[in-house]
N, C-alpha and C positions, 0 to 999 in steps of 0.2 A: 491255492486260493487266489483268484484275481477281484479286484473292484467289481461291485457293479457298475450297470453302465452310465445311469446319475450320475454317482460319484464319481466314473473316470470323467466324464464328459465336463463336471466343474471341477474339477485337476487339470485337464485342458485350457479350461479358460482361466485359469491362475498364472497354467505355465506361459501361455500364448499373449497373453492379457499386457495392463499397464500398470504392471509389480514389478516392485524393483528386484534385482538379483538376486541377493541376500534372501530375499523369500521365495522366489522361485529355486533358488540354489538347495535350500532347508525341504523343502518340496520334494525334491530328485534326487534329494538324499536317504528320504524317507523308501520314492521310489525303488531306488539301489536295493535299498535295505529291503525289500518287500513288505513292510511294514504294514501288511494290509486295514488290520485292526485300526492301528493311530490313524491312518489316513482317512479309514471309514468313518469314526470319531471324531476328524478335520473335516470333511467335507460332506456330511451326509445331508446337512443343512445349513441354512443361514443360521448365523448365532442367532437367537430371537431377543426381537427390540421389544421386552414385556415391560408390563407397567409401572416395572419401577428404572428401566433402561435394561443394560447388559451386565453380565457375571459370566465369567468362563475362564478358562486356563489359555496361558500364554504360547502364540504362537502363529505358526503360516497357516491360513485353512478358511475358510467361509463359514466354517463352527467352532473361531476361535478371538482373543482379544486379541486384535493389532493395529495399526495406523489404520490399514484399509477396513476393519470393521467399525473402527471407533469413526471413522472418517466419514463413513457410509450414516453411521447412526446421524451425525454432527450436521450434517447433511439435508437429513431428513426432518433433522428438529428443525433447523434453519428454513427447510421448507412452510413449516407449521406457522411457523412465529412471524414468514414474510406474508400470508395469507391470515393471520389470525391478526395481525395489528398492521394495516395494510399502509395505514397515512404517518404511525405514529416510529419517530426514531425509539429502534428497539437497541436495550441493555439486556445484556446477561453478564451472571459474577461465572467464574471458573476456580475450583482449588482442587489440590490433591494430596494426597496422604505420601508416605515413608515408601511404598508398594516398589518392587524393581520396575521400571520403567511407567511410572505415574505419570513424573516429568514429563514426560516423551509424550506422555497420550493427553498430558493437557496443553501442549504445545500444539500438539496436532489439532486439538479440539477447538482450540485458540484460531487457529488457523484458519480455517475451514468456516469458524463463525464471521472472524473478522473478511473473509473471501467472499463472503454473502451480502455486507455493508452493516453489519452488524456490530455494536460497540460490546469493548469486551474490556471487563474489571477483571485483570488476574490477577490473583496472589502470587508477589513474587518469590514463597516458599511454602513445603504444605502446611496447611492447617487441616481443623480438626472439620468434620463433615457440617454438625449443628453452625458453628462461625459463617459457614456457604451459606444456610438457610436465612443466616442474620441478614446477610452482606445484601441478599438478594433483594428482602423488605425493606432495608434501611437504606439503598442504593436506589429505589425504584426501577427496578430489573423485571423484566418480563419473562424470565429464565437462567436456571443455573444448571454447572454440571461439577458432580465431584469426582475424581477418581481416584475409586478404592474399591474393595472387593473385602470390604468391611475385615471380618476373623476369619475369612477363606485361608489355607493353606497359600504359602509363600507363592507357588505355581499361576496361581489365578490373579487375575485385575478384574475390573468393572467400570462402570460408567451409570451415572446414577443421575438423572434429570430431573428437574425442578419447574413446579410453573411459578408463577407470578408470585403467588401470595406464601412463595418458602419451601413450600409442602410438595412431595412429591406428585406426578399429574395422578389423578382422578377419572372418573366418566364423567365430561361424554371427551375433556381433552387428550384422554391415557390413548384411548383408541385411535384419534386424529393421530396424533405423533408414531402410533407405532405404522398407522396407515403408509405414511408421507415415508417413512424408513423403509417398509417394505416394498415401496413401490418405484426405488432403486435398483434398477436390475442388472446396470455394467457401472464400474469404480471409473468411468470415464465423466459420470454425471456429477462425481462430486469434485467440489472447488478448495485445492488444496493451495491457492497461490495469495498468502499470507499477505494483508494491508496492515503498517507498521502501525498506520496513523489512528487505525480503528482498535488498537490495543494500547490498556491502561493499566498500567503496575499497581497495585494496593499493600496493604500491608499492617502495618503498626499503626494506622489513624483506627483503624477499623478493629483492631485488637481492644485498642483501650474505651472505644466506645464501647462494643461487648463487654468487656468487665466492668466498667462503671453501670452498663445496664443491671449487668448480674448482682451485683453489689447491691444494686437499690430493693432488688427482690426479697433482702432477709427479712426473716420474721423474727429472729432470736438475737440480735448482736448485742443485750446484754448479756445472754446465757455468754458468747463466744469471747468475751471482754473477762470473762471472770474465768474460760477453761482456753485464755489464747495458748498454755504452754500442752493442751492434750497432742499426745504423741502421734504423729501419721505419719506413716507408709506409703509411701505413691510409688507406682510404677506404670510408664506407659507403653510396657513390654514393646520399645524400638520403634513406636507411633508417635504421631503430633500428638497424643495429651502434655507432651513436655514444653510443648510451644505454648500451651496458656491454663493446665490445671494448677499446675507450682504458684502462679503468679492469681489467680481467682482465689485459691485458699489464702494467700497474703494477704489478697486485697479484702477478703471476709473478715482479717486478722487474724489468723493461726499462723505461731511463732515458731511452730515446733515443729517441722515436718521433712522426714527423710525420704530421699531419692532413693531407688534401688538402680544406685551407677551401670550396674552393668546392663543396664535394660532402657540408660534415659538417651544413649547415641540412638536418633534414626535410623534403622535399616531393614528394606526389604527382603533381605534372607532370614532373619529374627532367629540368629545363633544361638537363641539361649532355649528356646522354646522346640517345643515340637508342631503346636496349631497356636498361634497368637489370639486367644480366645479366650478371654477372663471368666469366661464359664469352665473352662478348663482348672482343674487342679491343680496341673503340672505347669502350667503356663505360670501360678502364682508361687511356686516354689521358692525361686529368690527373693521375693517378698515376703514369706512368712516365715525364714530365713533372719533378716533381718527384723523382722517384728519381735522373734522370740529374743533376740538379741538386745534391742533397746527395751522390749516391753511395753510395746506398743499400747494404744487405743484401738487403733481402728488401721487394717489394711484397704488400700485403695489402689486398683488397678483399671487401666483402660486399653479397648483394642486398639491396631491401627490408624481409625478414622478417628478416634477418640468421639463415639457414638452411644457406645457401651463402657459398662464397671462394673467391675466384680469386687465383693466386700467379704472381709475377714474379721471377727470380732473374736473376745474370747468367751467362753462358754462358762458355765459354774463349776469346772474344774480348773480355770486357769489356763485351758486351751485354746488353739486360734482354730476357728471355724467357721468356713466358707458356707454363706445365707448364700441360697439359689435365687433366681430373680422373682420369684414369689414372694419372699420374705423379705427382701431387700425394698422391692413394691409397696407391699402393704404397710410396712414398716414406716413408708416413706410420709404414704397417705394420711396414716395414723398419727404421724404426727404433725404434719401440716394443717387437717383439721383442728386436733387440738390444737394446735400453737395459735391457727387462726381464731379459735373459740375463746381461748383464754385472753388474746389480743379484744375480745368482742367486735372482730372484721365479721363473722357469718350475718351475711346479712336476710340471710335465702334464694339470692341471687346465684350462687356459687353454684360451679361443679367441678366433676372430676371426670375422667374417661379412660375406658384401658378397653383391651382386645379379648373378645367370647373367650380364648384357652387361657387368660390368666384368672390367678385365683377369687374365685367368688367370696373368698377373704373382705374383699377391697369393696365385691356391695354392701356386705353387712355392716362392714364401718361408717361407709357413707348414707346408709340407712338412719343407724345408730344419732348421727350427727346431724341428720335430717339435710343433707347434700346429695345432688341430682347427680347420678351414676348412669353416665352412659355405657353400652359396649358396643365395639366396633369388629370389625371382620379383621382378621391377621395381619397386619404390616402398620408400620407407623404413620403413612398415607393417610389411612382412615381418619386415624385421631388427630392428625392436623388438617381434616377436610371435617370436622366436625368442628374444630375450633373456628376453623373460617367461616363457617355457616354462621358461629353464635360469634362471633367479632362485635364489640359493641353493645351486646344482647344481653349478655350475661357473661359473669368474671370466671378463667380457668385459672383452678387454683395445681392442678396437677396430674398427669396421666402416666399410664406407663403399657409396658409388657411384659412376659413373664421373658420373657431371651434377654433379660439386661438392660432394658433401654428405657429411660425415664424423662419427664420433663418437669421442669417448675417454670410458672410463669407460662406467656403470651411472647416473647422474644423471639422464639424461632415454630417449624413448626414440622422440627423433627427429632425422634428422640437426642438428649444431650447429654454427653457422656460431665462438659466442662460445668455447666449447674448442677449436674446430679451430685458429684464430686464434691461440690461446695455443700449444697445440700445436706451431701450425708455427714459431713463432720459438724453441720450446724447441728444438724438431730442428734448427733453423739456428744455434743457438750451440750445441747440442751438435757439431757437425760444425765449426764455427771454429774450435768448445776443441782440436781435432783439426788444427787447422791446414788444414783441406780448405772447402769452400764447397758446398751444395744442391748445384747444380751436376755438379761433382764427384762425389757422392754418387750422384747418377742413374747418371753413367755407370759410377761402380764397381757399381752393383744389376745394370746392363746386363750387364755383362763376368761378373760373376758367377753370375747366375742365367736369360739371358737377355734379346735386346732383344724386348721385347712394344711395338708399334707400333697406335694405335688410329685410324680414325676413324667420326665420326658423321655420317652422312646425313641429314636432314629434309627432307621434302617437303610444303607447307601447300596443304592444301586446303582453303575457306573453305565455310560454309554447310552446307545438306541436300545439296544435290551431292557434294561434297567429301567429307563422312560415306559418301554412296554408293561414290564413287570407290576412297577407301581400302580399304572393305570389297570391293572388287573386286578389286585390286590382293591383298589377302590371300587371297582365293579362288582368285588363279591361282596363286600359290607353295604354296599348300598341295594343291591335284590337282595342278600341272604344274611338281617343282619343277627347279630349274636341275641338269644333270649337270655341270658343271663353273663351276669359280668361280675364276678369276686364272690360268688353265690349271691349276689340281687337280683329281683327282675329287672329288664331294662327295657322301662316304661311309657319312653317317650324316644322318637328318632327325629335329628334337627338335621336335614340334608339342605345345605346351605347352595348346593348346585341346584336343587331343583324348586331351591325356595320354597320349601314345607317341612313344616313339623306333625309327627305323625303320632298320636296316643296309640300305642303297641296293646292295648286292651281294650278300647272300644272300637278302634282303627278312626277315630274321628280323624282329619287333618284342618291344618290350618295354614296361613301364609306367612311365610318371616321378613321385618320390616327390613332386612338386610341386603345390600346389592347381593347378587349371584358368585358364589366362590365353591369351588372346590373342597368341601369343609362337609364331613361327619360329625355327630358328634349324638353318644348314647348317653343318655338320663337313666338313672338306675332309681330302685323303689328307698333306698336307704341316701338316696344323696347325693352317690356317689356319679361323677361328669367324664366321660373318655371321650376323646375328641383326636379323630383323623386326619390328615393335612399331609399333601404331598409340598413340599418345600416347593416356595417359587425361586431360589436363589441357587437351589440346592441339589446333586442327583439323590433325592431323601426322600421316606416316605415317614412322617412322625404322627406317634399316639401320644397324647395330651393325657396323663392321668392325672384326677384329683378326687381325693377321697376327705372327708373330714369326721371328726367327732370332741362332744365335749371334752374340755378338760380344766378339772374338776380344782388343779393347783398344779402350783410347776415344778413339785417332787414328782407328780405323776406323768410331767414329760415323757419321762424314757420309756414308764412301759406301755402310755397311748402310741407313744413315734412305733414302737415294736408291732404294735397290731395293724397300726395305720399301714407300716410299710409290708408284714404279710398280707394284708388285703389287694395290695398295687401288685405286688407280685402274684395274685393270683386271677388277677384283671389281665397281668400281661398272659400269662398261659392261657387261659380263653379266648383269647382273641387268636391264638395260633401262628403269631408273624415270629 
């Protein structure tokens, strides 16, 4: 097997090029090796600068995260921002997460901005990704950059940009930026020779503002006055959530809360863990570990960026049991409404917002409550390019996703692992104060409004094949899609690429108010919602299942969860992946 000729031809300009040794040495090593596979995988293209920035696995290659792609990227943003604000001195914030060589890449990104004349706020340590969003509105920043590579495997970093208003770019700026990156074409264009004067250390001023901001967002600090000794669990599984969830829950007032030590040192090799991914099971092990051991309330874990948390409550046996982010969402929503109803804050002004694949749980609540429910298209972008729109307009009381990621409040405008945190043990001793437990809570949301039942499918497919496959895979659901799905018809098709929604029985179509994304998604005659989506961070192709039905009381939990979950499983057999 030899390279093609592409790909020898930029392995050429790598080895020939103005990289330093160390990466051309890793290069020729690979060569040596014949390594043809990795190398095709290194160099078959440029890492792509998509709309939320980069994600990729660490290494020498022009389809990989290193100085000189993050350099390139840093570059091109810097391009953006001397052409989009032409008169005006531009700011950008910079932070990084725990990741093996984050440092490194926000050093370089530092670099490269301040190389441009560009002023740069870095954090002189990491913090958690939502703090960047802060740093960025509360600084007057025209742009930020985090790096992390969020709950990716230890291998990978990323690079994740920001505009103006917190939120990741948008159309029409997502396109500008990736323009001005791509139109990069030799590592000789970019300005890697660092102005000391144009970099500014940050830190603990801007810590304690975000928590006193956070602070001021409760809704319940009588409930938390009366349950400050409820038991919690934190673990920021070897991420910055240690650099400021410990200290938010303090500042809430909760007196009672254990570290899970082995998991609160920072480290990008995350020894304990197999994926640092609080959607993971195994990732919460030493957490619920020690739960069963003090007897916990509530477990609290967060990834890396400290973006995402994953919660553990106990069940009506006394058991600890991981809510998926559907439940942890709705949960969240559910009581926030209330809490705000019971406060007499709804004033009809209010809303909430979350993304088309999380649970339709979250409209019926906010119907119930008589609260504006938006949905937005996949990625936390959206929801903070909806808040931006209505800034001013009308008050966000709260949005989320079903992957873990939630917001409370107007403070940043990307989901927030350090509010959510707070949040969720507000909700857990508001619901004590009540004499009831989480728990509990779910299953009265159930009884009440609905059992909505979720699961997630992913399917990785690695490399240029993989990328092939999946786009293959979406081409056949979209000419040939499935007529029934868990035995219902499936009645309506919402192809969010081509911007139409199609009634599968009279063939009517119509138009969806949604920008254009990559997004299936089948309606079925009984309810039930599967929805398509090849990962934009991810080599994945995932099915959104959601099925729901009454339930009647919460003894009849178990045997509706039992029906609920033979119906998903026989959604996924029909679909054949």
């Amino acid at each position: 097997m030899q390279l093609e000729t592409g790909i020898q031809r930029t392995v050429n300009e790598w080895l020939n090029g103005n990289y330093d040794d160390a990466t051309k040495q890793e290069i020729k090593d690979l060569l040596d090796q014949q390594a043809y596979t990795e190398l095709t995988d290194s160099f078959y293209r440029n890492l792509e600068f998509g709309t939320g920035g980069l994600r990729g696995i660490m290494g020498a290659g022009s389809n990989r995260i290193n100085r000189y792609t993050i350099g390139t990227a840093t570059q091109g943003l810097s391009n953006y921002l001397l052409k989009k604000y032409p008169a005006e001195k531009i700011k950008v914030a910079i932070a990084h997460d725990s990741r093996n060589n984050s440092d490194v890449f926000a050093k370089v990104t530092a670099d490269v901005f301040s190389a441009n004349g560009i002023h740069v706020y870095f954090f002189s340590a990491l913090r958690p990704t939502p703090e960047l969003s802060f740093a960025i509105r509360e600084l007057g920043c025209k742009s930020g950059v985090m790096l992390t590579a969020s709950h990716n495997p230890k291998e990978y970093n990323g690079y994740k940009a920001y505009g103006a208003d917190g939120g990741q770019f948008t159309s029409p700026d997502d396109k500008m930026v990736m323009e001005k990156v791509a139109s990069i074409t030799s590592i000789d264009e970019v300005n890697f020779n660092r102005i000391d004067a144009n970099v500014e250390f940050i830190g603990e001023d801007i810590d304690q503002l975000y928590l006193d901001k956070i602070k001021a967002l409760s809704v319940s600090p009588e409930a938390i006055s009366r349950q400050k000794d409820l038991k919690i669990v934190f673990s920021p599984i070897h991420g910055t959530g240690i650099t400021l969830v410990p200290q938010a829950l303090k500042q809430f007032g909760f007196e009672n809360v254990s570290l899970v030590e082995e998991q609160s040192t920072p480290d990008g090799n995350f020894p304990t863990v197999i994926y640092p991914n609080p959607e993971e099971k195994e990732a919460l092990t030493l957490a619920l570990e020690k739960a069963k051991e003090i007897d916990a309330d509530l477990v609290l874990a967060t990834d890396p960026d400290a973006d995402r948390v994953g919660i553990a409550v106990k069940n009506s046996n006394g058991d600890f049991e991981l809510l998926n982010g559907n439940q942890t969402g709705s949960l969240l929503i559910n009581y926030l409404l209330s809490a705000w109803e019971e406060k007499g804050k709804l004033t009809g002004e209010e809303y909430i917002v979350k993304t088309i694949v999380t649970s339709n749980l979250i409209d019926t609540i906010a119907a119930a409550k008589k609260v504006t429910c938006y949905n937005t298209l996949t990625g936390f972008k959206w929801i903070g390019k909806m808040m931006t729109e209505l800034e001013g307009k009308k008050t966000f009381i709260g949005g989320g996703e079903e992957s873990y990621g939630y917001l409370i409040g107007e403070l940043v405008r990307d989901k927030d692992a350090v509010i959510s945190c707070a949040f969720i043990a507000e909700m857990t001793a508001f619901y004590k104060d009540k004499g009831s437990s989480l728990y509990d809570a779910l299953l009265d949301m159930y009884v009440k409004y609905g059992f909505y039942k979720e699961e997630l499918v992913s399917i990785t497919k690695k490399g240029k094949s993989g990328a092939e496959e999946i786009k293959a895979m979406m081409e056949k659901f979209r000419t040939n899609p499935p007529a029934k799905l868990g035995g219902s018809d499936v009645i309506t098709l919402k192809d969010y690429e081509l911007g139409i929604e199609t009634n599968i029985k009279s063939g009517s179509k119509s138009q969806l108010a949604l920008p254009k994304s990559d997004v299936l998604q089948f309606v079925t005659e009984d309810g039930s919602i599967i929805s398509a989506r090849p990962s934009g961070t991810e080599p994945k192709i995932k099915f959104y299942c959601s099925v729901n039905a009454p339930l009647a009381s919460g003894d009849a939990f178990a045997a509706v969860n039992t029906e609920l979950s033979s119906k998903i499983k026989n959604i996924i057999s029909d679909l054949e992946v």
